[in-house]
C-alpha positions as CSV (number, residue, x, y, z in Angstrom):
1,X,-6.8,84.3,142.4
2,X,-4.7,82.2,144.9
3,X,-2.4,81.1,142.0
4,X,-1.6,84.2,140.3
5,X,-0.9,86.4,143.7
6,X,1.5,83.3,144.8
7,X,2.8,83.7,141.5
8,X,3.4,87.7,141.3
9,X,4.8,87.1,145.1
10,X,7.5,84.9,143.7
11,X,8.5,86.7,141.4
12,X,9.0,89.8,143.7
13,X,11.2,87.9,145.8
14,X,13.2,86.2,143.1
15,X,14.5,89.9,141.6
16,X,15.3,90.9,144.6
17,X,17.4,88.2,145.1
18,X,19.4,88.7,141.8
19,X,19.6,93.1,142.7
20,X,22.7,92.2,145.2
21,X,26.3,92.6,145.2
22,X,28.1,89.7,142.8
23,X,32.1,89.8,141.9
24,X,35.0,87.7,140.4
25,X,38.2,87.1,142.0
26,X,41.0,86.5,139.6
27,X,44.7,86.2,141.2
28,X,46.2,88.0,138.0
29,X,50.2,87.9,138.6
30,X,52.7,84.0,139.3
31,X,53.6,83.6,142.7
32,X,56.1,81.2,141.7
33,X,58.8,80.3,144.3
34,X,59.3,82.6,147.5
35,X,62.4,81.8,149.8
36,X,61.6,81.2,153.8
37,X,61.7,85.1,155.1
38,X,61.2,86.7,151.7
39,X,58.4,88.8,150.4
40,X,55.6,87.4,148.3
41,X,53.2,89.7,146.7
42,X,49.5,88.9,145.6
43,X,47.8,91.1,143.0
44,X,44.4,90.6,142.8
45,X,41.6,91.5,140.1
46,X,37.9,92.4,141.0
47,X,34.7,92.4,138.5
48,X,31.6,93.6,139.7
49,X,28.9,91.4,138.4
50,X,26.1,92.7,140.6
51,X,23.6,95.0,139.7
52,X,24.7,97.9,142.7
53,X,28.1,99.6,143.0
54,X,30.6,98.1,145.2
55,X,34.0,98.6,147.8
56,X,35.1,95.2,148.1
57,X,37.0,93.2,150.4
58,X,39.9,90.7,150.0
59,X,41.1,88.4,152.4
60,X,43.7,86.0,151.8
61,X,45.6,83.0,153.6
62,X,48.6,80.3,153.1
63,X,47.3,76.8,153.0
64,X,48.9,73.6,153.0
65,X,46.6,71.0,151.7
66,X,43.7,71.2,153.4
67,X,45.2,73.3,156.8
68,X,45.2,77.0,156.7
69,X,49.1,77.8,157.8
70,X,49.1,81.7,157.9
71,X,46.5,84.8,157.0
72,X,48.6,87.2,154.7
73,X,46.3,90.2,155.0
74,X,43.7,92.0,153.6
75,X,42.9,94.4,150.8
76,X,40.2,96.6,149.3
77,X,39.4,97.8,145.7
78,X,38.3,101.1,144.7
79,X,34.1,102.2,144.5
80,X,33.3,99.8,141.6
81,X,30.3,100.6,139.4
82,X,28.5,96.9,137.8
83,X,30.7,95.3,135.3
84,X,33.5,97.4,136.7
85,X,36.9,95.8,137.3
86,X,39.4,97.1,139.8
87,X,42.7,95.6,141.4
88,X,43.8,95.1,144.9
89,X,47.4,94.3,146.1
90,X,48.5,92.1,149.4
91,X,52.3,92.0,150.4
92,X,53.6,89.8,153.0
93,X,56.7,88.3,155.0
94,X,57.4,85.0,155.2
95,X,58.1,83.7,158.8
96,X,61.7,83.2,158.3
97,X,61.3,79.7,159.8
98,X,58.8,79.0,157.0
99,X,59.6,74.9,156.1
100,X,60.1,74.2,152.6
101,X,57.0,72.6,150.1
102,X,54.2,73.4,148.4
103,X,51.6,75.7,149.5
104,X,48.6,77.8,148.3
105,X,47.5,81.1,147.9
106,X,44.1,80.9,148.9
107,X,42.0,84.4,148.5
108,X,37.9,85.7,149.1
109,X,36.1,88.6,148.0
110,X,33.1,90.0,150.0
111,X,31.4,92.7,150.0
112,X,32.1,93.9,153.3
113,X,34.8,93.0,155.8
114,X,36.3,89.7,155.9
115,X,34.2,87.2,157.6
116,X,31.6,89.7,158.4
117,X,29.7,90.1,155.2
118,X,28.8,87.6,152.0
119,X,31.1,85.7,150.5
120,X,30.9,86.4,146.7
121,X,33.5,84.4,145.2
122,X,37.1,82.8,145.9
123,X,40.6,82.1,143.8
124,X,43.6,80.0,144.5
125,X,47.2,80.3,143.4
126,X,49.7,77.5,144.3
127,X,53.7,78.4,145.0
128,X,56.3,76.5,146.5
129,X,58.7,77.8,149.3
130,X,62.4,76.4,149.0
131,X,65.7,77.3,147.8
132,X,66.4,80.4,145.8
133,X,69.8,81.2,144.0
134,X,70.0,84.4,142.9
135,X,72.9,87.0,142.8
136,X,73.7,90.5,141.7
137,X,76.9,91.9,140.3
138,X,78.8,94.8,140.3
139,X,81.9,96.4,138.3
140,X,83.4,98.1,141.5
141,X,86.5,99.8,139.8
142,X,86.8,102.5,136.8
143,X,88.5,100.9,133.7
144,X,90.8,103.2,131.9
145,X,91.3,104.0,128.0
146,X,93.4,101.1,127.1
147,X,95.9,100.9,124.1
148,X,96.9,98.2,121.8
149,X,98.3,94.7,124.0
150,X,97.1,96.5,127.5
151,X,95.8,94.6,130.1
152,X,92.2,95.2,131.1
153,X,91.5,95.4,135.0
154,X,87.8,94.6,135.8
155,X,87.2,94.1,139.8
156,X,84.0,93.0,140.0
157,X,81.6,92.2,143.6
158,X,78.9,89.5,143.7
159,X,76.6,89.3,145.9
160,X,73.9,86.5,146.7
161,X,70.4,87.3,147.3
162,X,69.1,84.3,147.7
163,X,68.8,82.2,150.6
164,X,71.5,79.2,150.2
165,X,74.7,79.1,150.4
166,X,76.9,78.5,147.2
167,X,79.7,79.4,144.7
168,X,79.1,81.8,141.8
169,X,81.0,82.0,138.5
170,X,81.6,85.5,137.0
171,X,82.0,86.1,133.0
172,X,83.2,89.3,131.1
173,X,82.2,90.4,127.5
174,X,82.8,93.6,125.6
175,X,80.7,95.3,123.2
176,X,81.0,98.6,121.5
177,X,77.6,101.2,121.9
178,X,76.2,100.0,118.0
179,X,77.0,96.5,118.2
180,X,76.3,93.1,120.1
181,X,78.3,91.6,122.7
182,X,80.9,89.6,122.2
183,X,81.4,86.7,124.9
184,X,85.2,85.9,125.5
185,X,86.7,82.9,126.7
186,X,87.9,83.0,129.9
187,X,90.7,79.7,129.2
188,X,93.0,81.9,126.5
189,X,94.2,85.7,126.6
190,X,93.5,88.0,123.4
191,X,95.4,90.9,121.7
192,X,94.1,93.9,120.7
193,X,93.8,93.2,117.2
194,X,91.6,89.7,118.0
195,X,89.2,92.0,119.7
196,X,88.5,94.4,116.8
197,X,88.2,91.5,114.7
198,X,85.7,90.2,117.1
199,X,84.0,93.7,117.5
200,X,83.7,93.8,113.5
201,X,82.1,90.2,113.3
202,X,84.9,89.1,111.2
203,X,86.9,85.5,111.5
204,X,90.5,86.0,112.6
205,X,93.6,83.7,112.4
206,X,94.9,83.1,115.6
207,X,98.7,84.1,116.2
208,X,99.5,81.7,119.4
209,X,99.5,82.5,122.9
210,X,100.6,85.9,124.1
211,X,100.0,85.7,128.0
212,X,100.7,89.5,128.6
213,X,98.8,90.6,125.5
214,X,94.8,90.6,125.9
């Protein structure tokens, strides 16, 4: 009689171990390379694999190796019914003074608030911080209708968005609304016949150099 009520009470306790809250933690977008002072954005998805539905938490910090550098934040997903999935999104600053190397994304799902409730599960992501070159480029005056041997005037304004300091080359092409673009070459001038010949995908002889003709 001893045996099978030890038995019975065993298994009591060992169902209602398993009837908890249980989740994945997937980090689903690419960090990739953030520059000292920019934004980097986190995007997180949630599974409920428990047995009761859920509002779970999401806290997340910067490591480097094993030391935790900075705590990004925290997030929470919608009511999540078992085998549910839902998303969560943390954005943060970098510190502007932020040095340069690789770090990690390192992120924990509870089922409660950070730190004061069970830790479920945990996923990592690992980016680097360091130069970014990156510009954007503007036409910044109105071209007008052009006839045969006009010049084209194309002012154009670059600016870098990235966080070093360099030169940036700009390049024109032209391209009618139905076709592809046609790169041109920056060392020689062309006349207006050349360019319908280029527009039309055609091969063209070459009449010599006409500085004032484009």
């Amino acid at each position: 009689m001893k045996t099978a009520l030890y038995a019975y009470t065993f298994l009591i306790l060992a169902a209602a171990a398993l009837a908890g809250p249980a989740a994945t933690l997937t980090i689903t977008n690419t960090i990739g390379a953030v520059a000292a002072g920019g934004t980097m954005t986190v995007v997180f998805s949630v599974q409920n694999t428990g047995t009761t539905t859920e509002i779970f938490q999401i806290g997340a910090q910067i490591q480097q190796g094993s030391m935790v550098v900075i705590q990004i934040g925290q997030a929470s997903t919608a009511s999540l019914v078992p085998n549910a999935a839902g998303t969560a999104t943390i954005t943060f600053t970098l510190p502007s003074d932020c040095s340069t190397g690789a770090y990690t994304a390192y992120s924990v799902v509870w089922d409660g608030p950070p730190g004061n409730s069970d830790w479920l599960n945990s996923a990592t992501q690992d980016f680097t911080v360091g130069t970014v070159v990156s510009a954007t480029a503007a036409i910044t005056n109105t071209i007008p209708t052009m006839g045969p041997a006009g010049t084209v005037p194309v002012q154009s304004s670059i600016t870098n968005t990235g966080n070093v300091t360099t030169t940036f080359d700009a390049a024109a092409e032209i391209e009618q609304p139905s076709g592809s673009p046609i790169q041109l070459n920056n060392s020689r001038a062309y006349r207006f016949h050349e360019l319908e010949e280029l527009l039309a995908g055609r091969e063209f002889e070459p009449l010599g150099p006409d500085p004032h003709a484009l």
